[in-house]
Structure formats: C-alpha cells, structure tokens
PDB file as gemmi writes it, atoms N, CA and C in Angstrom:
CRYST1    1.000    1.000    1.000  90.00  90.00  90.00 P 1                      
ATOM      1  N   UNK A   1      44.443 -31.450   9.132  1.00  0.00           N  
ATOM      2  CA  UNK A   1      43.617 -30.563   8.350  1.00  0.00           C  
ATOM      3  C   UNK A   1      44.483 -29.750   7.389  1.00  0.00           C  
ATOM      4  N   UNK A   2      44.055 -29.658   6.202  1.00  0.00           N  
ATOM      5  CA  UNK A   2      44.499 -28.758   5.110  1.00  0.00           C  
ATOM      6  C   UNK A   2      44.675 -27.413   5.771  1.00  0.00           C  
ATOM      7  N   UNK A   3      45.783 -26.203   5.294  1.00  0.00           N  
ATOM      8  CA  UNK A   3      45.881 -25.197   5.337  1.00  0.00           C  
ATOM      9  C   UNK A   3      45.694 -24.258   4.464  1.00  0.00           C  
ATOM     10  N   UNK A   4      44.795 -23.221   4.781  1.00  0.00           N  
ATOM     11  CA  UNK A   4      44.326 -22.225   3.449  1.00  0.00           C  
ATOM     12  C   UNK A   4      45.540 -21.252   3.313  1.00  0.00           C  
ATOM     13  N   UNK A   5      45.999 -21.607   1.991  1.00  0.00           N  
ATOM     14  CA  UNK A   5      47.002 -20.318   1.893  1.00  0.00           C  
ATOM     15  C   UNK A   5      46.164 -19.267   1.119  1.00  0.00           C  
ATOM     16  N   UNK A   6      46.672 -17.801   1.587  1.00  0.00           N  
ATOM     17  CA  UNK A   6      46.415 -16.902   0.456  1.00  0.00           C  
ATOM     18  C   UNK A   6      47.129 -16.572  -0.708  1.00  0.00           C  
ATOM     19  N   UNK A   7      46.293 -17.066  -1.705  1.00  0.00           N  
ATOM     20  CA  UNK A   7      47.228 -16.374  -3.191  1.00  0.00           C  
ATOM     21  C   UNK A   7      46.665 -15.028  -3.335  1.00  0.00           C  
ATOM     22  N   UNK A   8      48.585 -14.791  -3.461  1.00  0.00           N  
ATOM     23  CA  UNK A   8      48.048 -12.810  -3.821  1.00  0.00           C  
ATOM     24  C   UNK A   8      48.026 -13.311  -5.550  1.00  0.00           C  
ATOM     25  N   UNK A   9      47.415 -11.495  -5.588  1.00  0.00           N  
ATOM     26  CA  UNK A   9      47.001 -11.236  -7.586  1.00  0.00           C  
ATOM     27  C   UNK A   9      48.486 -11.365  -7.737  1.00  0.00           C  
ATOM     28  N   UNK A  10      48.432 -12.422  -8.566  1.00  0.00           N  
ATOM     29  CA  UNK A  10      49.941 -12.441  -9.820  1.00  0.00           C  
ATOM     30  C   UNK A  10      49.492 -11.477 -11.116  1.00  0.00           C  
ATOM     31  N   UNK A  11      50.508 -11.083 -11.658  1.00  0.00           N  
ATOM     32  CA  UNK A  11      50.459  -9.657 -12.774  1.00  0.00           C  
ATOM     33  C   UNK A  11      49.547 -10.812 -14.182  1.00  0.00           C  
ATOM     34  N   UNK A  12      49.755 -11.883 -14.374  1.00  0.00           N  
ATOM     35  CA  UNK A  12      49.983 -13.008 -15.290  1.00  0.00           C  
ATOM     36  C   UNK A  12      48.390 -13.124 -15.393  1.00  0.00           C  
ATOM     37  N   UNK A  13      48.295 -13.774 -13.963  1.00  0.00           N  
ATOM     38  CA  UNK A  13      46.717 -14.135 -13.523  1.00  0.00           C  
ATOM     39  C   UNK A  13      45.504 -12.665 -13.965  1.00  0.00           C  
ATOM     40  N   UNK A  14      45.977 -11.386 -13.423  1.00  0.00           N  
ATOM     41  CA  UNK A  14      45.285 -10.511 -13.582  1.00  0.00           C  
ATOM     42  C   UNK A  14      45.191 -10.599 -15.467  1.00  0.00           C  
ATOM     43  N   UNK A  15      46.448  -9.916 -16.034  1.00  0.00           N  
ATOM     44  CA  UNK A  15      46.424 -10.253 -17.691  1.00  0.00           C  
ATOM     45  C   UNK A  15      45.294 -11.244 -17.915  1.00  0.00           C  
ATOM     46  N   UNK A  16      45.438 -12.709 -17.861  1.00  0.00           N  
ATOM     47  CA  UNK A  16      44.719 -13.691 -18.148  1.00  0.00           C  
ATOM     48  C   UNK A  16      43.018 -13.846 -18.038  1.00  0.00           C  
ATOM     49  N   UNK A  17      42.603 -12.944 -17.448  1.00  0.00           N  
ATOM     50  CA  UNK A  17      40.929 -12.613 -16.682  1.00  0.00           C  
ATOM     51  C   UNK A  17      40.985 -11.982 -16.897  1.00  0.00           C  
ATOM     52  N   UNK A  18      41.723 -10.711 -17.591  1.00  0.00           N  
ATOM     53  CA  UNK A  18      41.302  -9.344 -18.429  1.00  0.00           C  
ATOM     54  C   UNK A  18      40.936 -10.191 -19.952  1.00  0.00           C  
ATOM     55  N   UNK A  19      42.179 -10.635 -20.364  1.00  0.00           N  
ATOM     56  CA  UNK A  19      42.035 -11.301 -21.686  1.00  0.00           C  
ATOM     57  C   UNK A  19      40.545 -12.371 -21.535  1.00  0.00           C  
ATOM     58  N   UNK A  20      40.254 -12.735 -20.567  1.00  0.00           N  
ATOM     59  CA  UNK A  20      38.991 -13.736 -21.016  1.00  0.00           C  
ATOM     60  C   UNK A  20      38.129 -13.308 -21.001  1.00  0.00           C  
ATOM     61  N   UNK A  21      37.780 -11.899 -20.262  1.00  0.00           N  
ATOM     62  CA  UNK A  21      36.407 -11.599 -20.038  1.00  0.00           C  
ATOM     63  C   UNK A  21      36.648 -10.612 -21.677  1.00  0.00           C  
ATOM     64  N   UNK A  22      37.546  -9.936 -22.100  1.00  0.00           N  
ATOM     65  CA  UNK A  22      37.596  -9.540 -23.453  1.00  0.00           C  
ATOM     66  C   UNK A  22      37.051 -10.280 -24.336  1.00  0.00           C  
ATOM     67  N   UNK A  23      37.402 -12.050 -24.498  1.00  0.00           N  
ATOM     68  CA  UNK A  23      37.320 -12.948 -25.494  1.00  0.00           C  
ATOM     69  C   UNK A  23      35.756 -12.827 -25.505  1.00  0.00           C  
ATOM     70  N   UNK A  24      35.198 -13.010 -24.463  1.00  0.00           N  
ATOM     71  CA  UNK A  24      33.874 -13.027 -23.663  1.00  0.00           C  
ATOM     72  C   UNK A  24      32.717 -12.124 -24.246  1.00  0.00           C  
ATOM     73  N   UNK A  25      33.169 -10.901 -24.102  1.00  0.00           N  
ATOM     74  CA  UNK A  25      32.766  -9.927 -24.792  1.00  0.00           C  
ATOM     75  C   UNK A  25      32.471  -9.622 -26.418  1.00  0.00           C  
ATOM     76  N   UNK A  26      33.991 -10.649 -26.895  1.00  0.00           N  
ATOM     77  CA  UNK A  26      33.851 -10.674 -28.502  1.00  0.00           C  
ATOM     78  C   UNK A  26      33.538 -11.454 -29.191  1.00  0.00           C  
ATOM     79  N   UNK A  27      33.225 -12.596 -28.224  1.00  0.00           N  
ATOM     80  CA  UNK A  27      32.557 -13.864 -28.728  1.00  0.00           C  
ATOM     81  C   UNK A  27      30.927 -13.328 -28.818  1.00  0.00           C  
ATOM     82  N   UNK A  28      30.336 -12.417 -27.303  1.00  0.00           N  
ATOM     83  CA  UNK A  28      29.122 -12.160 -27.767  1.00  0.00           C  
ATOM     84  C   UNK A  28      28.701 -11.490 -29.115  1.00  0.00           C  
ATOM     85  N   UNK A  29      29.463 -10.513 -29.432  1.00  0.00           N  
ATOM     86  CA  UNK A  29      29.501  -9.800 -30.234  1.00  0.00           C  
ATOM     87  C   UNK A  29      29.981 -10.198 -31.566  1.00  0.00           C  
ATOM     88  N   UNK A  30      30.283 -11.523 -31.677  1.00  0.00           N  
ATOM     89  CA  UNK A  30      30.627 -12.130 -33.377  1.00  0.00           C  
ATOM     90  C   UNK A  30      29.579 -13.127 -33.575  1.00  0.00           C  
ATOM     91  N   UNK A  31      28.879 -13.700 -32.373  1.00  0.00           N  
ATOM     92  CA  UNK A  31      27.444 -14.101 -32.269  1.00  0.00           C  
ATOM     93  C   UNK A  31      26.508 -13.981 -33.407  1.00  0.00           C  
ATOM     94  N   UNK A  32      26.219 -12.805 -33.323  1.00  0.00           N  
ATOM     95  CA  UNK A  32      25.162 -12.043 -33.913  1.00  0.00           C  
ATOM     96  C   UNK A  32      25.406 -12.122 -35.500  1.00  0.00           C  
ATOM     97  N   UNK A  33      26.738 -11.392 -35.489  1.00  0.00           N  
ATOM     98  CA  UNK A  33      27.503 -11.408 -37.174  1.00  0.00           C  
ATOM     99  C   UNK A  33      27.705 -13.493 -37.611  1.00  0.00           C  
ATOM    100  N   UNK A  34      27.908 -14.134 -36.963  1.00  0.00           N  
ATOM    101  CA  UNK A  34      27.416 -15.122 -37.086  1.00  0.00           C  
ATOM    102  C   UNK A  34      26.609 -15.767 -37.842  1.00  0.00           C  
ATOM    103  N   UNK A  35      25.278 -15.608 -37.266  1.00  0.00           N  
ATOM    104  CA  UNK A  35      24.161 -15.886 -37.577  1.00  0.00           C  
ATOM    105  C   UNK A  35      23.534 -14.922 -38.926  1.00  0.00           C  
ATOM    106  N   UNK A  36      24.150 -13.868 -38.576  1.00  0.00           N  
ATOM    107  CA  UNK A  36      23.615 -12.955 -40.132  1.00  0.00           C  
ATOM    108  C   UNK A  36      24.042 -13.470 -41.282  1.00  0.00           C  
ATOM    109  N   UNK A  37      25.280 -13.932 -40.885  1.00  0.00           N  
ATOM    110  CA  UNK A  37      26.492 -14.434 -42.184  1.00  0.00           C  
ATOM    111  C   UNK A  37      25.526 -15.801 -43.085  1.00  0.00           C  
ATOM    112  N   UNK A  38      25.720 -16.310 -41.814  1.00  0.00           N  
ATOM    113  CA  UNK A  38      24.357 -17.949 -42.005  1.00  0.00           C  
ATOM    114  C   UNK A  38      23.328 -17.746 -42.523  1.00  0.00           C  
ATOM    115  N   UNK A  39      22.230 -16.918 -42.352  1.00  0.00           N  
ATOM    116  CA  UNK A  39      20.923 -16.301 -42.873  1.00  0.00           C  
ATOM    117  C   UNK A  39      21.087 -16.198 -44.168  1.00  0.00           C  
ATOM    118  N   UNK A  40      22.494 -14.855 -44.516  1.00  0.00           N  
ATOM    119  CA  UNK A  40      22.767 -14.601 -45.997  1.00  0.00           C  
ATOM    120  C   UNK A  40      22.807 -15.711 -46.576  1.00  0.00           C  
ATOM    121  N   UNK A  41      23.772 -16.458 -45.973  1.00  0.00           N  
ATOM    122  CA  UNK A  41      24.542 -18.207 -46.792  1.00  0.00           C  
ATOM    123  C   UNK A  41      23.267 -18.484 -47.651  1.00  0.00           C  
ATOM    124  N   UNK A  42      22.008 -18.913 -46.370  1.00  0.00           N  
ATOM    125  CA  UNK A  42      21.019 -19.728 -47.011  1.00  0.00           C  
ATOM    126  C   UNK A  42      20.281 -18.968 -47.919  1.00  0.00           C  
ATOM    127  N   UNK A  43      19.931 -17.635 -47.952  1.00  0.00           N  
ATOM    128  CA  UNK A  43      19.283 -16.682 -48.923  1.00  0.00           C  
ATOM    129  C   UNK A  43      19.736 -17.143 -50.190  1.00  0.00           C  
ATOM    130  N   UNK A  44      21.402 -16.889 -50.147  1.00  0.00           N  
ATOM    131  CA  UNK A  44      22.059 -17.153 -51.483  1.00  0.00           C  
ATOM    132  C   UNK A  44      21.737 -18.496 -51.988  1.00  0.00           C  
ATOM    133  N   UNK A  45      21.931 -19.390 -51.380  1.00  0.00           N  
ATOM    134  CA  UNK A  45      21.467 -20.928 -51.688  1.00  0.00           C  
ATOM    135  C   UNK A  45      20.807 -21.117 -52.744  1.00  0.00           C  
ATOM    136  N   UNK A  46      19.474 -20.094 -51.664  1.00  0.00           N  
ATOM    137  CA  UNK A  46      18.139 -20.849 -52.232  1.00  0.00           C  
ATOM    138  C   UNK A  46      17.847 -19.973 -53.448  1.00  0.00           C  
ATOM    139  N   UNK A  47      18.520 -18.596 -53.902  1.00  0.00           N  
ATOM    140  CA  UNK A  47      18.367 -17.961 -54.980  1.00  0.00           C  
ATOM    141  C   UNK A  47      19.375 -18.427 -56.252  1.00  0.00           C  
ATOM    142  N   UNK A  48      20.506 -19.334 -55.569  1.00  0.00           N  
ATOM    143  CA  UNK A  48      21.003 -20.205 -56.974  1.00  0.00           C  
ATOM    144  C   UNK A  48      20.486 -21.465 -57.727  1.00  0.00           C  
ATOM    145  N   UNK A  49      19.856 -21.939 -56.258  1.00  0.00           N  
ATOM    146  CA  UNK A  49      18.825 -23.011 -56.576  1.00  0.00           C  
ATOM    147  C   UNK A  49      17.621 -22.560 -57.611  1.00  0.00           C  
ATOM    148  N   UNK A  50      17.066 -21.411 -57.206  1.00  0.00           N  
ATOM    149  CA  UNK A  50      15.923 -21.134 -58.191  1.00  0.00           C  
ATOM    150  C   UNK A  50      16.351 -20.611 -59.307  1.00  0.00           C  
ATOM    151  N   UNK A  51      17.598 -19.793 -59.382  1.00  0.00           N  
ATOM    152  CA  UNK A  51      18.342 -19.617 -60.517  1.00  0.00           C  
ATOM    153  C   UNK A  51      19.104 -20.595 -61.335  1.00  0.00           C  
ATOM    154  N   UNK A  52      18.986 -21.736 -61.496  1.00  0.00           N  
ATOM    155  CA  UNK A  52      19.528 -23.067 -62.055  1.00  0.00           C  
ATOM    156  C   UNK A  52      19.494 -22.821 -63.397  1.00  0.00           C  
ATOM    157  N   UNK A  53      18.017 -22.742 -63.926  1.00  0.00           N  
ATOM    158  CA  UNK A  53      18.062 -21.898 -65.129  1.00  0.00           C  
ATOM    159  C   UNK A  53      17.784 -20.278 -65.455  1.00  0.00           C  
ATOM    160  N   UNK A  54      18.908 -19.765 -65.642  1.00  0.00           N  
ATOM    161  CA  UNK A  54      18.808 -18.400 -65.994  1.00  0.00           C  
ATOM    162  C   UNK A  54      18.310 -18.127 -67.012  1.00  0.00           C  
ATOM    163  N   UNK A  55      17.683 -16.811 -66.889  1.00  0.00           N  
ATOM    164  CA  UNK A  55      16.891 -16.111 -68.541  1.00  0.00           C  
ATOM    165  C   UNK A  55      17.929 -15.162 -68.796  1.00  0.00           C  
ATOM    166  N   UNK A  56      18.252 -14.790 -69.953  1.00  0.00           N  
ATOM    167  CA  UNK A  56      19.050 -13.725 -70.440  1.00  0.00           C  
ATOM    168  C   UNK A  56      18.866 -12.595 -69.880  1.00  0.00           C  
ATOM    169  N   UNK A  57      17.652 -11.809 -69.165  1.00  0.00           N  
ATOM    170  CA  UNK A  57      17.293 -10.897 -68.094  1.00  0.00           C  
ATOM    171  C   UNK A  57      18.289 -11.194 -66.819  1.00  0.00           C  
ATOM    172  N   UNK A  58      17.723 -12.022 -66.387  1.00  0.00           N  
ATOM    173  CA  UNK A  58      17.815 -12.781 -65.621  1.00  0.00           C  
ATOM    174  C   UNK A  58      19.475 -11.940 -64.606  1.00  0.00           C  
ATOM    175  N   UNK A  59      20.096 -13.052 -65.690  1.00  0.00           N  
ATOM    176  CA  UNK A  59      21.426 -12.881 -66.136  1.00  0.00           C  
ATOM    177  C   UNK A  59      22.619 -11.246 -65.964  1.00  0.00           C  
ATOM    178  N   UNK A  60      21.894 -10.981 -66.837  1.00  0.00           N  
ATOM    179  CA  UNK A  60      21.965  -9.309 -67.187  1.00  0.00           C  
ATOM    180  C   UNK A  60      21.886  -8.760 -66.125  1.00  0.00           C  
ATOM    181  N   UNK A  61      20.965  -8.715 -64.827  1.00  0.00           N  
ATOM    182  CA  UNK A  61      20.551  -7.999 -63.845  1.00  0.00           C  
ATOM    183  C   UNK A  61      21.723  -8.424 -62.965  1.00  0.00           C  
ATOM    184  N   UNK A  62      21.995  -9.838 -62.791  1.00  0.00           N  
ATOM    185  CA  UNK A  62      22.812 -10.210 -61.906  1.00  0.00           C  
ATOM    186  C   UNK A  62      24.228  -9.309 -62.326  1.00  0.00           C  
ATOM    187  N   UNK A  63      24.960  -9.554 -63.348  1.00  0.00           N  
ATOM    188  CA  UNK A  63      25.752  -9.115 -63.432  1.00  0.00           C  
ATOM    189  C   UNK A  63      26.050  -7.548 -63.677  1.00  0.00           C  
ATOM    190  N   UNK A  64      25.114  -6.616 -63.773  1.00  0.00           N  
ATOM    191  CA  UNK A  64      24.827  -5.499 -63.213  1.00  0.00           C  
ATOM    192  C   UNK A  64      25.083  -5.255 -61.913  1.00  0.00           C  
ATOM    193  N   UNK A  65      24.322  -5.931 -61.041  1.00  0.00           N  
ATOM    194  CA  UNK A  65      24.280  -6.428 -59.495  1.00  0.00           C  
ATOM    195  C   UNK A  65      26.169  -6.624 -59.133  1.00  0.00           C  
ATOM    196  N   UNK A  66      26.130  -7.205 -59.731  1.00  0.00           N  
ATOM    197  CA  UNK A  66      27.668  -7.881 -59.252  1.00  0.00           C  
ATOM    198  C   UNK A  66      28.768  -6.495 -59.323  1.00  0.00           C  
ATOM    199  N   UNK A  67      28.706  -5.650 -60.814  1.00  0.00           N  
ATOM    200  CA  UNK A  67      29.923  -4.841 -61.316  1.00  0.00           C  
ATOM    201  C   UNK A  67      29.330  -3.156 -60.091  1.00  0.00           C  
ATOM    202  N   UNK A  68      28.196  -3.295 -59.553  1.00  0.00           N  
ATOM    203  CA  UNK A  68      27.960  -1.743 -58.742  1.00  0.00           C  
ATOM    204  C   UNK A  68      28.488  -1.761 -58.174  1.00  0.00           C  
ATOM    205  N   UNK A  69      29.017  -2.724 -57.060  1.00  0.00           N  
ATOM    206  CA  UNK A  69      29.484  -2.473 -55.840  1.00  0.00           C  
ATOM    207  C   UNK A  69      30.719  -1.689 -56.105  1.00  0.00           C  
ATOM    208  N   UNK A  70      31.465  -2.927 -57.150  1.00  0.00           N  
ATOM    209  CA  UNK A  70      33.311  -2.802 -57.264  1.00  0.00           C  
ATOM    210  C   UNK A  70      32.932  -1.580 -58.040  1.00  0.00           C  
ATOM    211  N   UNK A  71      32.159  -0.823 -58.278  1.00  0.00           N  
ATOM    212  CA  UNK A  71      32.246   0.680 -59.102  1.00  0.00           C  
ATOM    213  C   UNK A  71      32.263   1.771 -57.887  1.00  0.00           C  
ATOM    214  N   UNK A  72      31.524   1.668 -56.668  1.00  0.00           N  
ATOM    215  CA  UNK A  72      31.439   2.195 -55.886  1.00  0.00           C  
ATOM    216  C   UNK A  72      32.751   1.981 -55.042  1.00  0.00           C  
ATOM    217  N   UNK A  73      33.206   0.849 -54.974  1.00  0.00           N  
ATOM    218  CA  UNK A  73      34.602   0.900 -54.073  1.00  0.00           C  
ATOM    219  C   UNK A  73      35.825   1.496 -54.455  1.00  0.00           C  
ATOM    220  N   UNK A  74      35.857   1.599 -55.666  1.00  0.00           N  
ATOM    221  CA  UNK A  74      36.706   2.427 -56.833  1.00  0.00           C  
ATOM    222  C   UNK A  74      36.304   3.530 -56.794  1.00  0.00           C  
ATOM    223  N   UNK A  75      35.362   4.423 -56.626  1.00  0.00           N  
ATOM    224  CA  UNK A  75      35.385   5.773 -56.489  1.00  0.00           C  
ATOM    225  C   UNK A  75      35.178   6.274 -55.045  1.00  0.00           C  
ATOM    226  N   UNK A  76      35.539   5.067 -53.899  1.00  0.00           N  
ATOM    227  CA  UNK A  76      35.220   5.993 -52.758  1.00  0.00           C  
ATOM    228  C   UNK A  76      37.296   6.183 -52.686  1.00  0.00           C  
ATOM    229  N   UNK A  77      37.966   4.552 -53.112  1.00  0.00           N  
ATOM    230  CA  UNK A  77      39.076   4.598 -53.148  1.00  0.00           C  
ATOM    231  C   UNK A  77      39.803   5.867 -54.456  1.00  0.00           C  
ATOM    232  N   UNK A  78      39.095   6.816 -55.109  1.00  0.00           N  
ATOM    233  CA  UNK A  78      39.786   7.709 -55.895  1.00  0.00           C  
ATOM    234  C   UNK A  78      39.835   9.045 -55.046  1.00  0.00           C  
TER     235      UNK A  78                                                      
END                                                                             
C-alpha cells in the first residue's frame, strides 16, 4: 500500500495560490472591460459603415468630435 506523506506549506507554493487567485480576480474584472471594449468596436463599425459617404456636416461634426477631447486633455495637463 501507498504511503500518505504530509506536504508542509512551501513559501513558493503559498506565493503561487496567492498569485492565482489574484490573476482570478483580474481576469473577472477585465471581463467586463472586455466586452465594453467589443460593444464600442461594433458601434464604431457600424457608424463607419453608415458613414461611407460623408456630407460636409457630416464631416465637420466629426472632426469637432475628434479635436474636444485632446483640448480637454491639454488643459487638465496645464
């Protein structure tokens, strides 16, 4: 008959099952951001698709759209 040995906690083993149940944790949690990321993807898609042909409005708004942000990141960075 086989003999049961006891393994004591190695320092390595403990590290290693801290680190996985961490990964564990941040895998749930990039999940979510995931799927949002994906959602956006297809939003954008389907608004270049319908944007194939742009109107000079159109156009104009987008790139309005585009220059606010980097105006806002520039004055939170001043």
């Amino acid at each position: 008959m086989a003999k049961e040995t006891i393994v004591k906690e190695n320092p390595v083993t403990d590290a290693l099952k801290k680190l996985k149940e961490e990964e564990m944790e941040l895998m749930a949690k990039l999940k979510p951001l995931q799927e949002a990321i994906g959602a956006l993807e297809k939003i954008l898609d389907k608004s270049s698709k319908k944007a194939a042909k742009p109107s000079k409005e159109a156009s104009s708004e987008a790139a309005a759209e585009e220059t606010a942000p980097e105006a806002t990141e520039e004055e939170a960075t001043a």
